[in-house]
PDB file with SEQRES, HELIX, SHEET and CRYST1 records, atoms N, CA, C and O in Angstrom:
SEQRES   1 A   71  UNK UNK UNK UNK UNK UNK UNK UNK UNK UNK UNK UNK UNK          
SEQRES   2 A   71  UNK UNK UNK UNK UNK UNK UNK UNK UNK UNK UNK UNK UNK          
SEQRES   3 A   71  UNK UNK UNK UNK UNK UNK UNK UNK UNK UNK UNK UNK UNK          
SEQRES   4 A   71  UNK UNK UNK UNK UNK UNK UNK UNK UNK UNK UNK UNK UNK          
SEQRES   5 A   71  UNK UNK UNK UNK UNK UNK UNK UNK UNK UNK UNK UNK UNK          
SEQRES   6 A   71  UNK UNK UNK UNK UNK UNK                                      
HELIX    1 AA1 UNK A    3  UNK A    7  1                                   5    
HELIX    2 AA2 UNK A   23  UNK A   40  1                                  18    
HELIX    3 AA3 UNK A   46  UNK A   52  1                                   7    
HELIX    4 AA4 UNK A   56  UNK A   70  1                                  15    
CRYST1    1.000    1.000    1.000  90.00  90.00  90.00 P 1           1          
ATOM      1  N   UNK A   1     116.954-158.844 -27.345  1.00  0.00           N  
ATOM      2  CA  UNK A   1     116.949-159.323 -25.966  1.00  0.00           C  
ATOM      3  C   UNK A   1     116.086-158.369 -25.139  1.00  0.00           C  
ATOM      4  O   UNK A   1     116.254-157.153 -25.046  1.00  0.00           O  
ATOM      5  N   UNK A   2     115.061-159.164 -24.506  1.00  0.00           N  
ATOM      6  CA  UNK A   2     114.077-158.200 -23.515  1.00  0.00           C  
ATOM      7  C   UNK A   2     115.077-157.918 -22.318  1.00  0.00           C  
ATOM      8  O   UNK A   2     116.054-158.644 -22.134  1.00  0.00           O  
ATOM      9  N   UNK A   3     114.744-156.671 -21.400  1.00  0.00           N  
ATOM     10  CA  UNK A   3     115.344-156.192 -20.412  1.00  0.00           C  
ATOM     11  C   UNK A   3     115.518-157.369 -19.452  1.00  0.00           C  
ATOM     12  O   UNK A   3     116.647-157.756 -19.147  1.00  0.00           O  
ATOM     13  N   UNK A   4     114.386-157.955 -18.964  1.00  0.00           N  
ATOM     14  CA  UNK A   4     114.717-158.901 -18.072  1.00  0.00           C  
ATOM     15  C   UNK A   4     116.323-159.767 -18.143  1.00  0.00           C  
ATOM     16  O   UNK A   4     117.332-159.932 -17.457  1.00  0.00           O  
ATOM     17  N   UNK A   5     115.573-160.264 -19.853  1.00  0.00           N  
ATOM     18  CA  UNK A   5     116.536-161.066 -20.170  1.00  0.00           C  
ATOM     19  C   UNK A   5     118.513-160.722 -19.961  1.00  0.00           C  
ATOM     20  O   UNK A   5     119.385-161.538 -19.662  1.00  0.00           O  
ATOM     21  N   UNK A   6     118.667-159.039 -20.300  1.00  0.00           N  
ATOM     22  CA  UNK A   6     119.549-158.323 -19.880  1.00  0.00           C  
ATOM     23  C   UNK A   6     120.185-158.227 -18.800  1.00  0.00           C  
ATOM     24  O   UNK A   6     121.378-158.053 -18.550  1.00  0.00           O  
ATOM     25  N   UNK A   7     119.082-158.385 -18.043  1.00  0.00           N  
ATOM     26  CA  UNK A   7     119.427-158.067 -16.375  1.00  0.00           C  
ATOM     27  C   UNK A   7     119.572-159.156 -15.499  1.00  0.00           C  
ATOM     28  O   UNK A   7     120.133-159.065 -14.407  1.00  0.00           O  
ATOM     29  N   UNK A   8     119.005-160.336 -16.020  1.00  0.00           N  
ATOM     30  CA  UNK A   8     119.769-161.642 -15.642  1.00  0.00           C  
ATOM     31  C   UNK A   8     120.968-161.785 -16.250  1.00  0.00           C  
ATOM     32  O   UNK A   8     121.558-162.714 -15.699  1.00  0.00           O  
ATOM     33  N   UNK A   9     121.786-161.185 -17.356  1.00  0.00           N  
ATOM     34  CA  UNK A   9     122.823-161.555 -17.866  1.00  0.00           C  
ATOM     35  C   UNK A   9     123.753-160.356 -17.222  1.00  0.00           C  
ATOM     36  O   UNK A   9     124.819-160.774 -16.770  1.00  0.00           O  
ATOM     37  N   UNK A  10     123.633-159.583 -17.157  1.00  0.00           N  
ATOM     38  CA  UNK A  10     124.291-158.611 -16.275  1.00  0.00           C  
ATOM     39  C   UNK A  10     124.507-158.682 -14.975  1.00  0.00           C  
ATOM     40  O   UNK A  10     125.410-158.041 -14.438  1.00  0.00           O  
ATOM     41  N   UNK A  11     123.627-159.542 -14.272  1.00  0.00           N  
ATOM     42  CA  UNK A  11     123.182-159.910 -12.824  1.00  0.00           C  
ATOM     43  C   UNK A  11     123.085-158.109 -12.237  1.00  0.00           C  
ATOM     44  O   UNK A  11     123.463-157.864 -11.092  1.00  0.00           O  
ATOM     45  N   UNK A  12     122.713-157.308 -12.870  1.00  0.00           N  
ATOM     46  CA  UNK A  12     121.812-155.865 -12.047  1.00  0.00           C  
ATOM     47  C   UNK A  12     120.641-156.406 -11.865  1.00  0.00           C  
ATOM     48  O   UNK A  12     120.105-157.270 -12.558  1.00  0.00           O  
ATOM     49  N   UNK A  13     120.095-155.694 -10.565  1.00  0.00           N  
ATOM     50  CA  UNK A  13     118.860-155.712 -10.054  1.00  0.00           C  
ATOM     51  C   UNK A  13     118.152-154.740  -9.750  1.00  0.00           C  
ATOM     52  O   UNK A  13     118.732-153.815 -10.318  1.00  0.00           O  
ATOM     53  N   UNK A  14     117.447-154.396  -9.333  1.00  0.00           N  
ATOM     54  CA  UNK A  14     116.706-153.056  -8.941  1.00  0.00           C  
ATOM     55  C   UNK A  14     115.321-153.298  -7.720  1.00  0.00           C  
ATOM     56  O   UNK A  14     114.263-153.927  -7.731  1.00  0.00           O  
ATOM     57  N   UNK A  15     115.936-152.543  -6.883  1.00  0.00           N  
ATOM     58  CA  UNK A  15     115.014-152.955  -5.236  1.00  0.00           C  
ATOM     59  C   UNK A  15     114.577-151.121  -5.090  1.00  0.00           C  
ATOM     60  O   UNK A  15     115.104-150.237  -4.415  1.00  0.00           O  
ATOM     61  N   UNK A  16     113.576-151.094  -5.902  1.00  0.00           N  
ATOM     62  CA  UNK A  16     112.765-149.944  -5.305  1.00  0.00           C  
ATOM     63  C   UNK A  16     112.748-149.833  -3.424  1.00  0.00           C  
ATOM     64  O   UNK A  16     112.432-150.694  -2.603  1.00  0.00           O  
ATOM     65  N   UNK A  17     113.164-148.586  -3.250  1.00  0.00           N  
ATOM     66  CA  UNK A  17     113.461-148.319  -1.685  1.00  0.00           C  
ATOM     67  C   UNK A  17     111.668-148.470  -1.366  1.00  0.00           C  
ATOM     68  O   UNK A  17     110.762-148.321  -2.187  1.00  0.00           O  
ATOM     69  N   UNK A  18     111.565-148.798   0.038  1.00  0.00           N  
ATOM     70  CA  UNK A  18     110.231-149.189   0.357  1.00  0.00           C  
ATOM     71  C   UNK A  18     110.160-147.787   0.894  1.00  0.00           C  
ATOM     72  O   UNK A  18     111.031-147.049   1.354  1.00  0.00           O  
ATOM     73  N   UNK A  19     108.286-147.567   0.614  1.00  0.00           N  
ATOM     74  CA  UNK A  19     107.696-146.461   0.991  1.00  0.00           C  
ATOM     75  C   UNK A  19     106.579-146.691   1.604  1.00  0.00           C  
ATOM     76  O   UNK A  19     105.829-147.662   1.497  1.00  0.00           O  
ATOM     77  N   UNK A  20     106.453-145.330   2.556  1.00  0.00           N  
ATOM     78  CA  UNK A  20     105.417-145.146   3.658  1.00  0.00           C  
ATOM     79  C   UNK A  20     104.371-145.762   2.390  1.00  0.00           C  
ATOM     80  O   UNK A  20     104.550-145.704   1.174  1.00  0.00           O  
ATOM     81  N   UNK A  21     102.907-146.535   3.376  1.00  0.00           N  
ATOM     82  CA  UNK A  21     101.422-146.172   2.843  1.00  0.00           C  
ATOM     83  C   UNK A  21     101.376-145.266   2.682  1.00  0.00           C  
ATOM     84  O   UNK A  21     102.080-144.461   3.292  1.00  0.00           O  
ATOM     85  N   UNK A  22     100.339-144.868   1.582  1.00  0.00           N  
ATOM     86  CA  UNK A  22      99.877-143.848   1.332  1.00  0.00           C  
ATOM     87  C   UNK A  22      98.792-143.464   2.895  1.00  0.00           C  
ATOM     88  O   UNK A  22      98.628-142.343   3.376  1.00  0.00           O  
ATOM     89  N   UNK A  23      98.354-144.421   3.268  1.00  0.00           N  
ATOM     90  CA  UNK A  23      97.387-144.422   3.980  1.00  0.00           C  
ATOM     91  C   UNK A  23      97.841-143.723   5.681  1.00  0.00           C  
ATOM     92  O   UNK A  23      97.402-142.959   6.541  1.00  0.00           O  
ATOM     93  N   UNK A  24      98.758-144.420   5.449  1.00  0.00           N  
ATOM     94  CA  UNK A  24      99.963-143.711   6.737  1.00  0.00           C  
ATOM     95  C   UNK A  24     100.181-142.341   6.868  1.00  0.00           C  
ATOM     96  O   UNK A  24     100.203-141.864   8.003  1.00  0.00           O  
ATOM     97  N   UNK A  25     100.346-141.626   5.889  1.00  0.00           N  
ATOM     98  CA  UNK A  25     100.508-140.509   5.445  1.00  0.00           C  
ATOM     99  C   UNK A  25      99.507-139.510   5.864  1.00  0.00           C  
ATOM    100  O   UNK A  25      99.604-138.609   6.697  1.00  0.00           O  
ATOM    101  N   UNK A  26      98.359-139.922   4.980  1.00  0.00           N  
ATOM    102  CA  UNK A  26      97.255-139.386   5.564  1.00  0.00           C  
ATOM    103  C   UNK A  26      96.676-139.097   6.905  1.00  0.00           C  
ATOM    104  O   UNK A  26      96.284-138.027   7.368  1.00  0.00           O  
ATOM    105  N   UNK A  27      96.719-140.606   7.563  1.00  0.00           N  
ATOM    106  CA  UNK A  27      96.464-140.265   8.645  1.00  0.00           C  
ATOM    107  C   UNK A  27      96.926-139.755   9.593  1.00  0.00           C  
ATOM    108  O   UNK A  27      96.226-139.623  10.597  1.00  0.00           O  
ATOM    109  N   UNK A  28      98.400-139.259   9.565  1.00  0.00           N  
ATOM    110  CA  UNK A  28      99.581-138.205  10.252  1.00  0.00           C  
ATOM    111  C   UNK A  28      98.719-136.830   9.723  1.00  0.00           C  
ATOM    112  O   UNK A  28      98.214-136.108  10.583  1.00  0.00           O  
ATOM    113  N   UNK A  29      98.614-136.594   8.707  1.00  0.00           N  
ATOM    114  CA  UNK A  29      97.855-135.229   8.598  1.00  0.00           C  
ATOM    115  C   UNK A  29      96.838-134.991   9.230  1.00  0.00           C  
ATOM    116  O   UNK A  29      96.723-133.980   9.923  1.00  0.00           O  
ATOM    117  N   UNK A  30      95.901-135.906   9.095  1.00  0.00           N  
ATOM    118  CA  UNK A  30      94.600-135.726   9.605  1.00  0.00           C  
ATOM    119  C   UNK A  30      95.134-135.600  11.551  1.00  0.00           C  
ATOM    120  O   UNK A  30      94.628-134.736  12.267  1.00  0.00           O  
ATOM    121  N   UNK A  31      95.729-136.175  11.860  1.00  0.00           N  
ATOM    122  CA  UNK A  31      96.289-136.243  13.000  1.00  0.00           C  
ATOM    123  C   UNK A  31      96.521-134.780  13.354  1.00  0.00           C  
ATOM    124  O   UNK A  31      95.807-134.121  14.110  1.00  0.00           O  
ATOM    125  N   UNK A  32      97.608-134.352  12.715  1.00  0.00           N  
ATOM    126  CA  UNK A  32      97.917-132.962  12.714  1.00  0.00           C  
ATOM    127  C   UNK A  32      96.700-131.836  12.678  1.00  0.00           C  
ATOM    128  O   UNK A  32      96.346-130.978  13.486  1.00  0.00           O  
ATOM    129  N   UNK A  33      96.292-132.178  11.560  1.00  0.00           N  
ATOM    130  CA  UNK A  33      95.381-131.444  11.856  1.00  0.00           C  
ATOM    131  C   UNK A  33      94.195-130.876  13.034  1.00  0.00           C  
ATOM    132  O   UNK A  33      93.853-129.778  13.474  1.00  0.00           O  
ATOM    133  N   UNK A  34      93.867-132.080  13.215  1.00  0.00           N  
ATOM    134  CA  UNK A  34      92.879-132.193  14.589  1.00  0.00           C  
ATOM    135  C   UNK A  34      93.952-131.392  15.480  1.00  0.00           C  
ATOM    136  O   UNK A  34      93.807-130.273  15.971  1.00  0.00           O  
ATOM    137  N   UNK A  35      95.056-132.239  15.566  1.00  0.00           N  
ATOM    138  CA  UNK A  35      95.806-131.094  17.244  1.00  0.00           C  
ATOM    139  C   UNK A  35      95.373-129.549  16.751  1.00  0.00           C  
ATOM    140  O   UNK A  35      94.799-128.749  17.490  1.00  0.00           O  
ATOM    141  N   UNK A  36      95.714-129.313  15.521  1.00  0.00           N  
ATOM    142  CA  UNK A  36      96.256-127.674  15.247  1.00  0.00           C  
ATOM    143  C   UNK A  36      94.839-127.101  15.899  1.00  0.00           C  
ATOM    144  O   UNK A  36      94.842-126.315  16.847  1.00  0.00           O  
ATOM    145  N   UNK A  37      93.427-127.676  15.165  1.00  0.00           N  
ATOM    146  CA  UNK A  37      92.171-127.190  15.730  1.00  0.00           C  
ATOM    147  C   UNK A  37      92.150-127.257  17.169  1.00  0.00           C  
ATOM    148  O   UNK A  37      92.079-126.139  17.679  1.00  0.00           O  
ATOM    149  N   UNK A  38      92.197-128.422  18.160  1.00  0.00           N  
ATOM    150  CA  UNK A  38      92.364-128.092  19.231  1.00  0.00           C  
ATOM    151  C   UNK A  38      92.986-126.970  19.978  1.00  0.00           C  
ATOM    152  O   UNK A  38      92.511-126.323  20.912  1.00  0.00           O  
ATOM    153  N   UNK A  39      94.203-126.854  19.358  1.00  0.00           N  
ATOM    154  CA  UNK A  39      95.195-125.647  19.987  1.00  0.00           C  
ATOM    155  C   UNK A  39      94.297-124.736  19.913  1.00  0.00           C  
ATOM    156  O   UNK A  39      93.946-124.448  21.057  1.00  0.00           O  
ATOM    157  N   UNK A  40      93.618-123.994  18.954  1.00  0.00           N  
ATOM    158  CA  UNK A  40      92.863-123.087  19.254  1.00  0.00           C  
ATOM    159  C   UNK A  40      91.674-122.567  20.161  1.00  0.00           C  
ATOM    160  O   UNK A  40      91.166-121.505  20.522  1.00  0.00           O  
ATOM    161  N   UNK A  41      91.515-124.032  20.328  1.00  0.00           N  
ATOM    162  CA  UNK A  41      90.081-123.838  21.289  1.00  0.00           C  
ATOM    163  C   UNK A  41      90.820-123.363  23.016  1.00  0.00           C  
ATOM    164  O   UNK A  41      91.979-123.410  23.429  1.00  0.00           O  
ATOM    165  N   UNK A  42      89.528-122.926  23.670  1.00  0.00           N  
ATOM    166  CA  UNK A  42      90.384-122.810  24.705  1.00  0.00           C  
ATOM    167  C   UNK A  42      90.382-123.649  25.487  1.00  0.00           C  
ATOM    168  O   UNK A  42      89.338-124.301  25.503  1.00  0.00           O  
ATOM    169  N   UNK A  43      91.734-124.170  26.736  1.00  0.00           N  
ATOM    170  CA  UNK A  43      92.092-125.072  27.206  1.00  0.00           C  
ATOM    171  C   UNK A  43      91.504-125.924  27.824  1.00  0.00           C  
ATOM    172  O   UNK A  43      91.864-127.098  27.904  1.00  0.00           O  
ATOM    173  N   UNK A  44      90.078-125.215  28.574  1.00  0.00           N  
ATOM    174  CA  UNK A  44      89.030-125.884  29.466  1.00  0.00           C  
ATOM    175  C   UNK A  44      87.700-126.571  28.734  1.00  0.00           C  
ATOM    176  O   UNK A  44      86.773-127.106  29.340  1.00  0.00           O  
ATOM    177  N   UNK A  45      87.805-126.451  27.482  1.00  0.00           N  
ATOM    178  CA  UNK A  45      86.764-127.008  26.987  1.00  0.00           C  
ATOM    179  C   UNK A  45      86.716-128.468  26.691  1.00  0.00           C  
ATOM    180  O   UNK A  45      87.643-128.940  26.033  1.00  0.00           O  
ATOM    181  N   UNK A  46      85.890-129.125  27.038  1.00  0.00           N  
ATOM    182  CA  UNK A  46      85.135-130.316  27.165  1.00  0.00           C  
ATOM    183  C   UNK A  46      85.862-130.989  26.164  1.00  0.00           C  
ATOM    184  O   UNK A  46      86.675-131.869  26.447  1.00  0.00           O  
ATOM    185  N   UNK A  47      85.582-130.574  24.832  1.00  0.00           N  
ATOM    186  CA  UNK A  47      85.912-131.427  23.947  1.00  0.00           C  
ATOM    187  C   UNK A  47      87.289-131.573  23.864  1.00  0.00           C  
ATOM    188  O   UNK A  47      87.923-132.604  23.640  1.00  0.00           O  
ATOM    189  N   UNK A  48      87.724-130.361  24.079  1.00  0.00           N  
ATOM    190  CA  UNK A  48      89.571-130.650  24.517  1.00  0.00           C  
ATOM    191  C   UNK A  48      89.890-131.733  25.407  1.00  0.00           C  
ATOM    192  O   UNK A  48      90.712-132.641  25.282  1.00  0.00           O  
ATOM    193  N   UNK A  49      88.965-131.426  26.461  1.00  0.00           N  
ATOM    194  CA  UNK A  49      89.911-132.488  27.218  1.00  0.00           C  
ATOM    195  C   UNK A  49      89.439-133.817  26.931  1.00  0.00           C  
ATOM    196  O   UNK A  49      90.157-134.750  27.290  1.00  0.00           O  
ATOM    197  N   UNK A  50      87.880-134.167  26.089  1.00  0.00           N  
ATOM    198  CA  UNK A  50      87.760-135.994  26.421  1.00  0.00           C  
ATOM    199  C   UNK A  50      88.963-135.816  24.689  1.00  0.00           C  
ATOM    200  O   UNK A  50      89.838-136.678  24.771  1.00  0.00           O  
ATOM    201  N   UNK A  51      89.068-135.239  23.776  1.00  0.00           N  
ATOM    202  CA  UNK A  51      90.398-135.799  22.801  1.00  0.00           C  
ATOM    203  C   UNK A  51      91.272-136.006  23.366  1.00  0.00           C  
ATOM    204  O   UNK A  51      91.941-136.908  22.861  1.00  0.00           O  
ATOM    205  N   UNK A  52      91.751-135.514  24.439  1.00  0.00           N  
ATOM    206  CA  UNK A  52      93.734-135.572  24.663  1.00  0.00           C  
ATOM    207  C   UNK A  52      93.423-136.556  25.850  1.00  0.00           C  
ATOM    208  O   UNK A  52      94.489-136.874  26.378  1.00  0.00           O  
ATOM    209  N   UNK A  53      92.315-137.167  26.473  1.00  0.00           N  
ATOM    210  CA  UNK A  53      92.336-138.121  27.605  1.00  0.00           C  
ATOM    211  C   UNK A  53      92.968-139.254  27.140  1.00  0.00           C  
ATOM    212  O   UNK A  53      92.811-139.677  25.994  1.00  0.00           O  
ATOM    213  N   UNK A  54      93.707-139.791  28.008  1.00  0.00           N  
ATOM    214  CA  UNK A  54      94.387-141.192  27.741  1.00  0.00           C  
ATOM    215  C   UNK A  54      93.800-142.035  28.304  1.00  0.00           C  
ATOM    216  O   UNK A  54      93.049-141.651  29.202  1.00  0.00           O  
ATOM    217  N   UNK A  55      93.864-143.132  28.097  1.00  0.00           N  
ATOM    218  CA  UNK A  55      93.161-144.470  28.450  1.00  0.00           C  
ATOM    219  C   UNK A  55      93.712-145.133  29.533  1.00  0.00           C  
ATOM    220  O   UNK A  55      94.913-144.943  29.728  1.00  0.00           O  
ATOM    221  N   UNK A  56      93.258-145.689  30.099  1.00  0.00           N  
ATOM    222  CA  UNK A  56      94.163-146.218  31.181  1.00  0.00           C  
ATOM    223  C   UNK A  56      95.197-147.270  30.630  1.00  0.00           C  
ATOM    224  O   UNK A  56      95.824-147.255  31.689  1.00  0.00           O  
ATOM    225  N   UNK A  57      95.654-147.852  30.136  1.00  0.00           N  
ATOM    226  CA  UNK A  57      96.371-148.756  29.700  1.00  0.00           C  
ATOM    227  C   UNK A  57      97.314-147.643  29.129  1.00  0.00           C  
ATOM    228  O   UNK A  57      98.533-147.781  29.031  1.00  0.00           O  
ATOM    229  N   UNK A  58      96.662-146.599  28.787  1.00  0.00           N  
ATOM    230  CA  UNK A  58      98.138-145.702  28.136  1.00  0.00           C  
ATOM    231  C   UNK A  58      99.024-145.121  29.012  1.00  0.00           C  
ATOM    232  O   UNK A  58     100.210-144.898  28.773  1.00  0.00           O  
ATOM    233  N   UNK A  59      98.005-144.702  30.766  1.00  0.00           N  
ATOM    234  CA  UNK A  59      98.943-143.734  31.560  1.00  0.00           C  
ATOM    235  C   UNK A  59      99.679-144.807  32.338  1.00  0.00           C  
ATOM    236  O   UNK A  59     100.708-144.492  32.935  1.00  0.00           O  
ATOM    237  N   UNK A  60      99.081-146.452  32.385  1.00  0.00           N  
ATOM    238  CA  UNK A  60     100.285-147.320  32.591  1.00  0.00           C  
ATOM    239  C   UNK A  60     101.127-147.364  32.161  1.00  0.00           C  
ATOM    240  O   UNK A  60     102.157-147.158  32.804  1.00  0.00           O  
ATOM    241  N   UNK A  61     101.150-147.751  30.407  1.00  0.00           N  
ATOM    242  CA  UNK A  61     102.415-147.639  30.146  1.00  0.00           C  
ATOM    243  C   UNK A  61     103.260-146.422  30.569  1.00  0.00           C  
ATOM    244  O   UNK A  61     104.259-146.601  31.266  1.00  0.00           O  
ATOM    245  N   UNK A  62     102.770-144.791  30.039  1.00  0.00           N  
ATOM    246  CA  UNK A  62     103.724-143.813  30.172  1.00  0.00           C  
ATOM    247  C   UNK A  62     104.434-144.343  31.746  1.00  0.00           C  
ATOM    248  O   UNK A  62     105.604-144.041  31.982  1.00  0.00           O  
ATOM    249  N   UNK A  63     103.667-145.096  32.703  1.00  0.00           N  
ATOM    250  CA  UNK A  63     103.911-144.762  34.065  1.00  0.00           C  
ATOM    251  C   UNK A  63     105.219-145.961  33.826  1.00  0.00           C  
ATOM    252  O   UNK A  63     106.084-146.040  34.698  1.00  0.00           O  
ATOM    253  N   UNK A  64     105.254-146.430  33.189  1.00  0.00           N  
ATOM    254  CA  UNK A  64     106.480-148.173  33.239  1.00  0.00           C  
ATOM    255  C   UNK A  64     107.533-147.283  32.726  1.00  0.00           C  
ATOM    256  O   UNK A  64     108.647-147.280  33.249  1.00  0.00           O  
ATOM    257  N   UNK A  65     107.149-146.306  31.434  1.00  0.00           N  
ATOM    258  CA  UNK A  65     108.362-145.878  30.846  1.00  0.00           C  
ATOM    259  C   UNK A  65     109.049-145.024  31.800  1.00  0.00           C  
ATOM    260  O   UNK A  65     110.193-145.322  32.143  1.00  0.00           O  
ATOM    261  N   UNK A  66     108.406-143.880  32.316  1.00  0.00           N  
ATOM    262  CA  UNK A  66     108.942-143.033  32.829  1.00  0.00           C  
ATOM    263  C   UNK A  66     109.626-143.678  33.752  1.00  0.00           C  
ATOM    264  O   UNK A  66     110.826-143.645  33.483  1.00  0.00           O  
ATOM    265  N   UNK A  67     109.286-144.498  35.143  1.00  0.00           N  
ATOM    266  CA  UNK A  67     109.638-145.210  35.664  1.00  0.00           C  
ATOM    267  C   UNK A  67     111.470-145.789  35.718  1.00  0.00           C  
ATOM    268  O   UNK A  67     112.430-145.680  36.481  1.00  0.00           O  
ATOM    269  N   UNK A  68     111.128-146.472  34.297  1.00  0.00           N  
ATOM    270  CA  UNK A  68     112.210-147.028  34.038  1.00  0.00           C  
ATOM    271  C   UNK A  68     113.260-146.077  33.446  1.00  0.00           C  
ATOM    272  O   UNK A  68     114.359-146.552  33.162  1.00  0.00           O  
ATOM    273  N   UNK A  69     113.085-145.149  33.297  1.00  0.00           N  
ATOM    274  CA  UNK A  69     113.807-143.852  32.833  1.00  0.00           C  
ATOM    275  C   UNK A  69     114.239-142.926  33.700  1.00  0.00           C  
ATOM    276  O   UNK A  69     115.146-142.129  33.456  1.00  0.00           O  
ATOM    277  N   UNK A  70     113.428-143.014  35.040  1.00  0.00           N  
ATOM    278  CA  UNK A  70     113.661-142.314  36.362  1.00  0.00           C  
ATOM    279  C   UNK A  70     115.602-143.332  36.932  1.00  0.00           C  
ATOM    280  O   UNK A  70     116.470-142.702  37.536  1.00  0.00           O  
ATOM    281  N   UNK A  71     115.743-144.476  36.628  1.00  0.00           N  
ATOM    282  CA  UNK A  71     116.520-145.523  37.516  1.00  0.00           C  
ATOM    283  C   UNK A  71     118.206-144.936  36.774  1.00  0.00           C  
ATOM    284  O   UNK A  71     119.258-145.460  37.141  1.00  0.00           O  
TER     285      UNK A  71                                                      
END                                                                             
């Protein structure tokens, strides 16, 4: 008797727990990384500040959340 065949007669199953992308992963590092280099530079430099600029659609939202977190 093949396993399958076993495991329909047993009724066991097996649901591998779901895992991050690999790809996900990566790009949290690479993420990380970039901040860590920034931290070093010093605070007024150019390139510091156009990376950490937010978009306008982003300081809306922060502005809805906070907002609604202020009430």
């Amino acid at each position: 008797m093949d396993s399958l065949d076993q495991m329909m007669d047993d009724g066991t199953t097996y649901q591998a727990e779901p895992q991050k992308p690999a790809w996900c992963e990566r790009k949290q590092a690479v993420v990380q990384e970039e901040l860590r280099r920034m931290n070093q530079l010093p605070a007024k430099s150019t390139y510091v500040a156009h990376r950490l600029k937010r978009t306008e659609s982003q300081e809306k939202e922060l502005e809805l959340l906070f907002a609604g977190l202020s009430l």
